[in-house]
N, C-alpha and C positions, 0 to 999 in steps of 0.2 A: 493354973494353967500357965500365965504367965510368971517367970521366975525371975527377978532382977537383971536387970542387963548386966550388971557391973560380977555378979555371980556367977554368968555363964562361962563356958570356958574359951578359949582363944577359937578352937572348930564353931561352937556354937557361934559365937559371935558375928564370925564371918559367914557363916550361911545365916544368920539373921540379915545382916546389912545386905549378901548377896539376895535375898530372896527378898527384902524391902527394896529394893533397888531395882530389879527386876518388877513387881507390884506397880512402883511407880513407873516404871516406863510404860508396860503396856497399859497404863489407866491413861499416862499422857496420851497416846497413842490412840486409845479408846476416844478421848477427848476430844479430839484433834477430829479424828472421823467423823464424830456423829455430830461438830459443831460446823464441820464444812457439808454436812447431809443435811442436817434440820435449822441449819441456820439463814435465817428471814433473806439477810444481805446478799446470800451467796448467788445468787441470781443476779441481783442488781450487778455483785461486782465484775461476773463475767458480761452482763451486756454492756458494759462499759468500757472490758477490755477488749471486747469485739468490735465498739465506736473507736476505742483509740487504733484500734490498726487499721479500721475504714479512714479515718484522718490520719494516720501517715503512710497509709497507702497514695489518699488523694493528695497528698503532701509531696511525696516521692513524686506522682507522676508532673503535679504541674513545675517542684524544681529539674524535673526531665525537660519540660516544655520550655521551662525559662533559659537551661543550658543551652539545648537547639534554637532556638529563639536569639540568642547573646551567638550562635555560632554564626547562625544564617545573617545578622546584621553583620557582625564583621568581617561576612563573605562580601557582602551588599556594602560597606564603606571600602573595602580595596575594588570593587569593580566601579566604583563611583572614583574612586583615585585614579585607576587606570582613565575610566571614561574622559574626566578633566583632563587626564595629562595629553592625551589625543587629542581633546580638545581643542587645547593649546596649541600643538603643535598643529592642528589645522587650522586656528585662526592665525597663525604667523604664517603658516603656507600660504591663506587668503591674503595676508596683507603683503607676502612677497609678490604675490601673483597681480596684485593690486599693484604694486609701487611699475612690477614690469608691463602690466597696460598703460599707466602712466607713460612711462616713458616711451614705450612704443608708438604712443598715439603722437606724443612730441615728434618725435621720429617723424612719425609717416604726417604729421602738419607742416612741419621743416618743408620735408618733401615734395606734398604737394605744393606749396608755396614757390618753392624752388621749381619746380616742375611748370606750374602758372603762369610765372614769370617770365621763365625761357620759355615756354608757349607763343606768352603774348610779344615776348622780343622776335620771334622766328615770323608768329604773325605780321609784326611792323615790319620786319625784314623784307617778307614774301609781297605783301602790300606794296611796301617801297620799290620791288625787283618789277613789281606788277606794275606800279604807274610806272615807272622809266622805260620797262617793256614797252608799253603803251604809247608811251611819248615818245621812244625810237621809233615806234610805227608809225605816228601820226607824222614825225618831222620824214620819214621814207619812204610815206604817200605823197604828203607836200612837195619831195623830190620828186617824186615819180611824178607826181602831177604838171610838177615845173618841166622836168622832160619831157613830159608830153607835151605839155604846149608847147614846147620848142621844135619838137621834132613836126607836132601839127602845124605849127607856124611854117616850118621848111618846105612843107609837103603843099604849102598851097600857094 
């Protein structure tokens, strides 16, 4: 049945090796199928592949979480920049606003001091204008009284 290979003819030859070749591939084939159908592992290996894409699923979501997370913080450190730089600027408003009560109060102590003073000088003044008042009246009675006794004197 079998005849030498090396005996055959150049046709024969080539439909041996085509048709070995052919053989072999659907046996690979064969092979292939029935050791991914009845093969123990093949289960194993798909629940494993179905673990790794549940873990880089949850992979994926929490580097989603940690991107929004890293976004929202450095929304939250420019409005903390902003917040300080406000800040700033209203504790220098408070200390301007400080230095001008300061001064103001100077001001108006100046003032009243000045104010107190020519009070109490316009007081001595008015005081002063009051006894001399006073004392032109009493020396204007004294006259008047002197005239009268003179003129009572005359009359009797």
């Amino acid at each position: 049945m079998f005849k030498t290979f090396a005996k055959l003819g150049l046709g024969a030859k080539i439909a041996s090796v085509a048709t070995a070749a052919v053989l072999v591939g659907f046996a690979g084939v064969g092979v292939k199928t029935f050791a991914d159908t009845y093969w123990a592992g093949h289960n194993d290996v798909t629940a494993i592949n179905q673990d790794l894409d549940k873990l880089d699923q949850m992979i994926t979501t929490k580097e989603d979480k940690l991107k929004q997370t890293e976004s929202d913080l450095k929304d939250a450190k420019s409005q903390l920049a902003s917040v300080q730089s406000a800040l700033t600027t209203a504790q220098s408003d408070l200390t301007n606003a400080k230095n001008q009560v300061s001064q103001l109060q100077d001001s108006y102590n100046q003032l009243k001091q000045q104010k107190d003073s020519e009070e109490a000088n316009l007081q001595a003044q008015i005081q002063q204008k009051i006894t001399e008042t006073q004392q032109a009246i009493a020396d204007g009675n004294a006259k008047v009284a002197d005239k009268q006794k003179e003129v009572d004197a005359k009359q009797q």
